[in-house]
N, C-alpha and C positions, 0 to 999 in steps of 0.2 A: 624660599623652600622651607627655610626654620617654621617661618610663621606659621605657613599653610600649614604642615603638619603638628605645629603644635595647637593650632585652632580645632583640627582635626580630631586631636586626642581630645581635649577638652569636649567639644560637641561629642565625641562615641561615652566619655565617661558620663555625663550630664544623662545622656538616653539611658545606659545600661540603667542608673542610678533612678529612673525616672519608672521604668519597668518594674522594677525590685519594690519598692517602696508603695506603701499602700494600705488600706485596711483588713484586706482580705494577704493573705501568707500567700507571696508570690516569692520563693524562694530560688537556690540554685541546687538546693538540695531534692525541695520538691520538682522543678523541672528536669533535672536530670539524674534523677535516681533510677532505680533498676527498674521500678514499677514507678513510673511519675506519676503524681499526684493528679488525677482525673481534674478536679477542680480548679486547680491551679492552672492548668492547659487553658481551659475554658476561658478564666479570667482574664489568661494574660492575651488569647486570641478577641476574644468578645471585648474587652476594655481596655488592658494597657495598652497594646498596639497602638488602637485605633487613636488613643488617648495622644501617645507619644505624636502620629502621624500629622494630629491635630492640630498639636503646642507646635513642630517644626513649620508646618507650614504655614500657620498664621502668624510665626513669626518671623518668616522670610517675608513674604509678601507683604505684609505692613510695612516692616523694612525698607525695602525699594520701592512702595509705594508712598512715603515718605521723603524717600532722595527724588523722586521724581518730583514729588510738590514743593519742594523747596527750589528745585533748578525752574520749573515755571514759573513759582511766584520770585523768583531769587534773594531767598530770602530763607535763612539759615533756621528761624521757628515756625515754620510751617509745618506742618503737617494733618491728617485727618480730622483727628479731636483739637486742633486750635485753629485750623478752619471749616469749621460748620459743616465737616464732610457726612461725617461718621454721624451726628445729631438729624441731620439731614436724611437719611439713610432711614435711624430708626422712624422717623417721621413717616418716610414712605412704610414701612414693613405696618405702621399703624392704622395707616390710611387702606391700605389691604386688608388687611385683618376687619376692618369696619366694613369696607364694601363688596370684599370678596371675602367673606372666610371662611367657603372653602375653595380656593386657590392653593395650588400644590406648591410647593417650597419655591420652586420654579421659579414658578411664575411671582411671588412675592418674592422674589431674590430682585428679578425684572422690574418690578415698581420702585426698590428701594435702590437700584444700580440708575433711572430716572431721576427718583427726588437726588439723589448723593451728588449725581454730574449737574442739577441745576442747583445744587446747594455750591457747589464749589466755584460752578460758574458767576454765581453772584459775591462769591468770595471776591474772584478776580476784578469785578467790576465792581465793587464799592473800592477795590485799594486803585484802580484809575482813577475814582475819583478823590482821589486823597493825593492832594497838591505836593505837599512836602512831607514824604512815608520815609521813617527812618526802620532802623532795622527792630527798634525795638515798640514801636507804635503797629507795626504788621501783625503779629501775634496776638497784642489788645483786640485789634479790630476782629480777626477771628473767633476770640474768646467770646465777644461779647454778639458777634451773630450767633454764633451757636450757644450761645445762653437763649437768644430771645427762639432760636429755634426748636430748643429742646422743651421751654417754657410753654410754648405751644402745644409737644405732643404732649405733654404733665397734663397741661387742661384737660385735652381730650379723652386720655387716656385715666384720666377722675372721671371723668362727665358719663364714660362708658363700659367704669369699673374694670378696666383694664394695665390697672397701675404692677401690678404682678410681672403682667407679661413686657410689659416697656422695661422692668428692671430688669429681667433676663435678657432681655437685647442690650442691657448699657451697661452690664457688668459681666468682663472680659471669665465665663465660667467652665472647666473643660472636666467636671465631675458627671456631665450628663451626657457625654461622648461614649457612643459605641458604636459598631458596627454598626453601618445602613443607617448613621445620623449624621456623619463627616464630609463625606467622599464626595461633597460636591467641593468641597475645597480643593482637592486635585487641581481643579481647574485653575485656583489659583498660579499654581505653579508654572503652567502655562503660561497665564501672564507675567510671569517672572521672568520666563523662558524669552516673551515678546517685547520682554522692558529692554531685555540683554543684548537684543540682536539692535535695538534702535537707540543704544546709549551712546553714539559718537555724535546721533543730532540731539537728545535730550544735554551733552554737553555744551555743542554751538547756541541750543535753545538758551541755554545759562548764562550765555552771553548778552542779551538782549537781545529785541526785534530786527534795529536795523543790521549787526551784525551778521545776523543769521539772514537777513536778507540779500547782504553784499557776497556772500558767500554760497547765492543761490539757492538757497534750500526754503521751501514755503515753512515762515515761521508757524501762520496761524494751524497749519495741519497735523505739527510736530505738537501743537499745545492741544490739539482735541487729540490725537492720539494718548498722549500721558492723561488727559483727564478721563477720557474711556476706559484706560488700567487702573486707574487711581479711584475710579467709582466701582469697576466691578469688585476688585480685591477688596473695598471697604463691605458695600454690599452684603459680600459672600463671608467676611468675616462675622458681621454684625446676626445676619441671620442664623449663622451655623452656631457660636461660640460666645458672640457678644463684643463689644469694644473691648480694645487692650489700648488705654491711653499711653501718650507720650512715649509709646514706642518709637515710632515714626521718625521722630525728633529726636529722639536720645543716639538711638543706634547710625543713623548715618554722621551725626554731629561727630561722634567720638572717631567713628572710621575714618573721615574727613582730615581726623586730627592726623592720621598715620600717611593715608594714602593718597591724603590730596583731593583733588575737584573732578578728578577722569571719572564720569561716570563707570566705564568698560573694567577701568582697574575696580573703582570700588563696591560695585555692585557684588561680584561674589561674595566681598568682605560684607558688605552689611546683610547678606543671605544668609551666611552663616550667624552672622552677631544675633541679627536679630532671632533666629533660632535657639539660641546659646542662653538668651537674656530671657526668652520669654517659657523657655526648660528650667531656667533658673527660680526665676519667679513661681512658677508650679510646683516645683519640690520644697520651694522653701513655704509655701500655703499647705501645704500636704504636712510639712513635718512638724509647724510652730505648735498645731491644737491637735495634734494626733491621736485617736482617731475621726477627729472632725480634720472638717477644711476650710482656707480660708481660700476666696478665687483668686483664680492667676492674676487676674485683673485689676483686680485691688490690690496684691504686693506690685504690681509694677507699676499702679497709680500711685503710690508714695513714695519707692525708688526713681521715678521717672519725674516727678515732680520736683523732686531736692534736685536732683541733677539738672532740670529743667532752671529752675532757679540762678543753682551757678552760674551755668553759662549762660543767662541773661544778664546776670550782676556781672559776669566778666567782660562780654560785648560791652553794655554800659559806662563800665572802669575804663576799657581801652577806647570809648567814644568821648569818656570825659576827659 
C-alpha cells in the first residue's frame, strides 16, 4: 500500500509539473484567478492536456508491451526497438505514404501494425534458428535486424525525399501533440486493459512451449495474442508520437527487480513506471534548452541506453 501510494504521488506530481511548464505562461495564478487568463485556458485545453494524455499513455503501453516481449521471447532485452519491431513499423508507415498517401491515419496505422507483427515474427524465427542463444546474443540479433530494417527504409526514404518525415516517425516527439492528433492512442490503453486480463497465460507462456503445453493452454495462441498487442501498441505509438527507445526494456527490467516475474502483479507497476519515466524524460527535454526543446525521445534514448548497458554488463558479470 506504501508503494502504491507513493508511486501514485510521484506520477500526480510529475503530471501537475508537466501542465505548468512550458513556453507559453501556463500558470496557477493565471488559471485560477478571479478573471483566468483566456489564453492560458486555451493552451492548457488545446495542448498540455492532450500533451500530458500522450506522454502517459505511450508510456504505459510500451511498457507492457515490452514485458510481453520479453516473456515470449524469454528473454530479459527484448523489447520493440532491439527487436526489429518499432523499425519495422516505421518501414510500413513508408511504404504507405509511397503507395497510398492519401490514406487516413487509419489506415496507415493498419499497414504499419502488418509490417511490425511480421517484423517481430521474423524476429522470433531467426532466434529458432540460433542453436545455442544466450541471453546476451538475443538482443545483438535484434539490434542488427532492425539495423538492416531500418537501413532499408533510410534508402527509400532518400530515394523519395522523404528523409524528414521517417525522422519524425523514429524520433520519440510530443511538441506536436494537440487535440484531434492523439486520441487514437486511447486505444492503446485498451490494449493494456487486454494485456491485463491475459497475464496469468502471458506468465505460463514464460515458461516455455512445453510447459505451457502440459498445463493445457495452446502455447502458439497465447504468442499471437501478445504479438497482435505488441504490433498494434508499437504501431499506434510510432505513427502518433514516434519511437521512444529502450523504454520497453528499461522499465519492466527494474519492476522485475521489485516484484518478480507475475506478469498480473507487475503489469500495473510497469503502467505506472513507464508513465513516470517517459513524464520524466519530457520535462526534463522541456526544461534543459528552455524555451526550445529537446524530444522526449532522445532524453530517454540516452537515459535508457546507459541503463540498458548496465544491466547487460551485469547479466554478463553474473554469466561469467
Amino acid at each position: 500500500m506504501k508503494r502504491a501510494f507513493a508511486a501514485a504521488a510521484v506520477l500526480v506530481t510529475l503530471a501537475v509539473v508537466s501542465l505548468l511548464i512550458g513556453a507559453s505562461d501556463v500558470s496557477w495564478r493565471a488559471l485560477f484567478a478571479p478573471e483566468p487568463d483566456e489564453r492560458a485556458l486555451q493552451v492548457l485545453v488545446i495542448s498540455r492536456l492532450p500533451r500530458l494524455f500522450a506522454v502517459m499513455l505511450a508510456g504505459t503501453s510500451l511498457g507492457v508491451a515490452g514485458l510481453i516481449m520479453q516473456m515470449i521471447a524469454r528473454n530479459r532485452f527484448v523489447e520493440p526497438t532491439t527487436a526489429g519491431t518499432a523499425e519495422s513499423a516505421s518501414l510500413g508507415l513508408l511504404t504507405a505514404t509511397l503507395l497510398a498517401p492519401g490514406l487516413p491515419v487509419l489506415g496507415k496505422m493498419m499497414v504499419a501494425t502488418v509490417f511490425a507483427l511480421a517484423g517481430t515474427a521474423l524476429f522470433l524465427l531467426v532466434l529458432r534458428r540460433i542453436p545455442l542463444r544466450s541471453a546476451l546474443i538475443v538482443p545483438v540479433v535484434g539490434l542488427i535486424l532492425g539495423g538492416i530494417i531500418d537501413s532499408a527504409t533510410t534508402f527509400f526514404a532518400y530515394r523519395y525525399d522523404l528523409l524528414q518525415t521517417v525522422n519524425a516517425w523514429t524520433t520519440g516527439d510530443f511538441s506536436t501533440v494537440l487535440r484531434g492528433r492523439y486520441e487514437l492512442l486511447w486505444v492503446t490503453l485498451g490494449l493494456t486493459c487486454a494485456a491485463y486480463t491475459a497475464a496469468d497465460r502471458f506468465t505460463v507462456a514464460g515458461m516455455g512451449e512445453t510447459f505451457t503445453t502440459n498445463l493445457g493452454l495452446n502455447y502458439p495462441r497465447i504468442v499471437a495474442l501478445g504479438l497482435v498487442i505488441v504490433a498494434l501498441v508499437t504501431a499506434m505509438v510510432v505513427v502518433t508520437v514516434g519511437m521512444i527507445p529502450f523504454l520497453g526494456l528499461i522499465v519492466p527490467n527494474l519492476v522485475s527487480m521489485v516484484m518478480g516475474d507475475n506478469a498480473r502483479r507487475s503489469i500495473p507497476w510497469v503502467a505506472v513506471s513507464g508513465a513516470a519515466f517517459v513524464l520524466l524524460c519530457d520535462i526534463v527535454g522541456r526544461v534543459v534548452r528552455h524555451p526550445y526543446e529537446i524530444p522526449g525521445g532522445t532524453i530517454a534514448g540516452v537515459i535508457g541506453s546507459v541503463l540498458f548497458l548496465y544491466l547487460l554488463l551485469k547479466r554478463g558479470a553474473r554469466a561469467g
